[in-house]
Every structure is written in C-alpha cells, then in structure tokens.
C-alpha positions in Angstrom: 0.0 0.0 0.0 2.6 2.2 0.3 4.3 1.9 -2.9 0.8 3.1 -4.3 0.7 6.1 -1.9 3.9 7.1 -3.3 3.2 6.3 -7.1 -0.5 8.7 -6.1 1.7 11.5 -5.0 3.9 11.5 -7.7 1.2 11.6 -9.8 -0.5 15.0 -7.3 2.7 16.6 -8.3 2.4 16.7 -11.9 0.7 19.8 -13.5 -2.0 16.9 -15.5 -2.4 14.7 -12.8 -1.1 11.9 -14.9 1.9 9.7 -14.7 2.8 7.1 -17.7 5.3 4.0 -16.3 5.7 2.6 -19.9 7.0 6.9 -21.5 7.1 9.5 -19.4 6.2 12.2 -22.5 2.9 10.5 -22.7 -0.1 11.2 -21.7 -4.0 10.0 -21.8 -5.6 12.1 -24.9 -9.2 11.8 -26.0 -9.6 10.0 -29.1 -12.6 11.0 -31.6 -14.6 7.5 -29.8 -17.0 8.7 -27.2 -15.3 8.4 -24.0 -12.5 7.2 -25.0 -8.8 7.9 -25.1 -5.0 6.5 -26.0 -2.1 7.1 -24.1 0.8 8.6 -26.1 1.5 11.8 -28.0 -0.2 13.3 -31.0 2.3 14.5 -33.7 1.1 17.6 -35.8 2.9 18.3 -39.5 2.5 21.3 -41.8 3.5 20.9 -45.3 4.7 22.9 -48.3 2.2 21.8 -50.9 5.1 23.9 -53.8 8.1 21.3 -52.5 6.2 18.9 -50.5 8.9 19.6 -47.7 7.6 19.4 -43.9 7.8 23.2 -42.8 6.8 22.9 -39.3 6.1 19.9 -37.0 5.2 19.0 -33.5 4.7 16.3 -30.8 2.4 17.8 -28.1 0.2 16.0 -25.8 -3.3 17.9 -26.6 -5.4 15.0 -28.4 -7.7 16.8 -30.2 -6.7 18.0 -34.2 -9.4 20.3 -33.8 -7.0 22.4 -31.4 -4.3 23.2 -33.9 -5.1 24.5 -37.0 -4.2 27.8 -35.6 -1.5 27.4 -33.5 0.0 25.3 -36.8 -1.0 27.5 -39.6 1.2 30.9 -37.3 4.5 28.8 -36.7 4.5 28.0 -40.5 3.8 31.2 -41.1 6.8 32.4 -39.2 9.2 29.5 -40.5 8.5 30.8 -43.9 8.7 34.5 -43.1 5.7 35.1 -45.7 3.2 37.8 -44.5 0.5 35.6 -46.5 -0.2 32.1 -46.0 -3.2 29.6 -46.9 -4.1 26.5 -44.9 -5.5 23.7 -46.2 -7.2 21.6 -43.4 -8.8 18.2 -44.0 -11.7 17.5 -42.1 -11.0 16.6 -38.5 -8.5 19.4 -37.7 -10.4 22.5 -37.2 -13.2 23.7 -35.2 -14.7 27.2 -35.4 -12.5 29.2 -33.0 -9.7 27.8 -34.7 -11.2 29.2 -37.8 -11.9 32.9 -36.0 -8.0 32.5 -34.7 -6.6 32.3 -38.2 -8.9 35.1 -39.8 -7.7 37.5 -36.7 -4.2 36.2 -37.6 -4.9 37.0 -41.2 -4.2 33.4 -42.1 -6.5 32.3 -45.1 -7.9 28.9 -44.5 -9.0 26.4 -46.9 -11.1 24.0 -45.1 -12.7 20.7 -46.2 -16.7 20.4 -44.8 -17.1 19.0 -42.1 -19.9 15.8 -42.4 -22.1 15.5 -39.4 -25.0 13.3 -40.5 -26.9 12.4 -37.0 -29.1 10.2 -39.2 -25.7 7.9 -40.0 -24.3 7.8 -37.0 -27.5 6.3 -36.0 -26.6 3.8 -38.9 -29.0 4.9 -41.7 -27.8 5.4 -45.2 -27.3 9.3 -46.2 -26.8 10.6 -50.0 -23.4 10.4 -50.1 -24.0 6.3 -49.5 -25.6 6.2 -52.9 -24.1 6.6 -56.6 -26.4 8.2 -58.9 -26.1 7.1 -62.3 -27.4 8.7 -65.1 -29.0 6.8 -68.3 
C-alpha cells in the first residue's frame, strides 16, 4: 500500500495529474470514440504543398486536431517568413474558434466540410452512401 501512496503523489505533483510508467512524454488524450482515449503523443505536421517539404512539425500531448489548426498555420507562417499564407485543413483538424483565430491572424484557410449526419451515425444510409447514375 505504500508503494501506491507514493506512485499517487507523484502523480498529485504533476501539473495533468497523470503519470505514464511505460513513456514519461505520454499522456492520456481523448480519441474521436466517445469516451475514449490513448495514451501517447499526438504528432502535428505542416506541409509545403510547392516542395512537399515538412515546414513545421510538433509532438504535443493535446489529443484533439481540432485544437491546432491555428497554432500550426502561425509557426508555419513564421518558418517561412511570408506575411501571407493559406491552410488547407482536411476535415477533422479545425473547429470554429480555430477558424476565427486564423482570420484575426490573417491566415486564409482552406477547409474541407465537415460531415455531421446524425441520421448515419445512428446507422441509416445518407446521399453520399448512394451513386447516382445517369441513363
């Protein structure tokens, strides 16, 4: 009992609360599951779409892609030294404070629409199920 009294205020001391015995970077990040979550780091990339040459990457321990678009699209921004830039986001990485962040930032964002169809997660069919063929 003690060793776990020890292991609990280790844990207290940390500014998350968490402790990870198998990489001490790690940490437990919500995954897009419902109540759900992985323990490890999520690893963020901007790329040059000219060159296809990573500009700007990082390992942080904030699960959610919809937290970064901003944060992403400013660094790259800086790498480059270019006082415009365009983001292109695909679907999961942006939510709409990220979007106000980047227009106060004067960042243009290119952004891919975002499909929330309650009838298929409730496992119906929705348009986009069906191929329409024309004779």
């Amino acid at each position: 009992m003690a060793c776990l009294d020890a292991i609990n205020k280790q844990r207290q001391a940390q500014p998350d609360r968490q402790i990870s015995f198998t990489d001490p970077d790690s940490r437990s990040m919500a995954t897009r599951g419902r109540k759900s979550s992985v323990v490890g780091c999520n690893v963020l990339a901007a790329v040059d779409t000219k060159n296809y040459r990573i500009v700007v990457q990082e390992v942080t321990t904030s699960g959610p892609d919809r937290l970064h678009l901003a944060t992403m699209s400013k660094l790259t921004k800086g790498v480059l030294g270019v006082e415009e830039l365009e983001a292109v986001a695909d679907r999961c990485c942006f939510n709409s404070e990220q979007i106000l962040d980047c227009s106060q930032a004067s960042l243009k964002a290119t952004l891919l629409k975002l499909q929330t169809f309650r009838s298929k997660s409730n496992g119906q069919l929705v348009k986009a199920d069906f191929n329409h063929v024309r004779s």
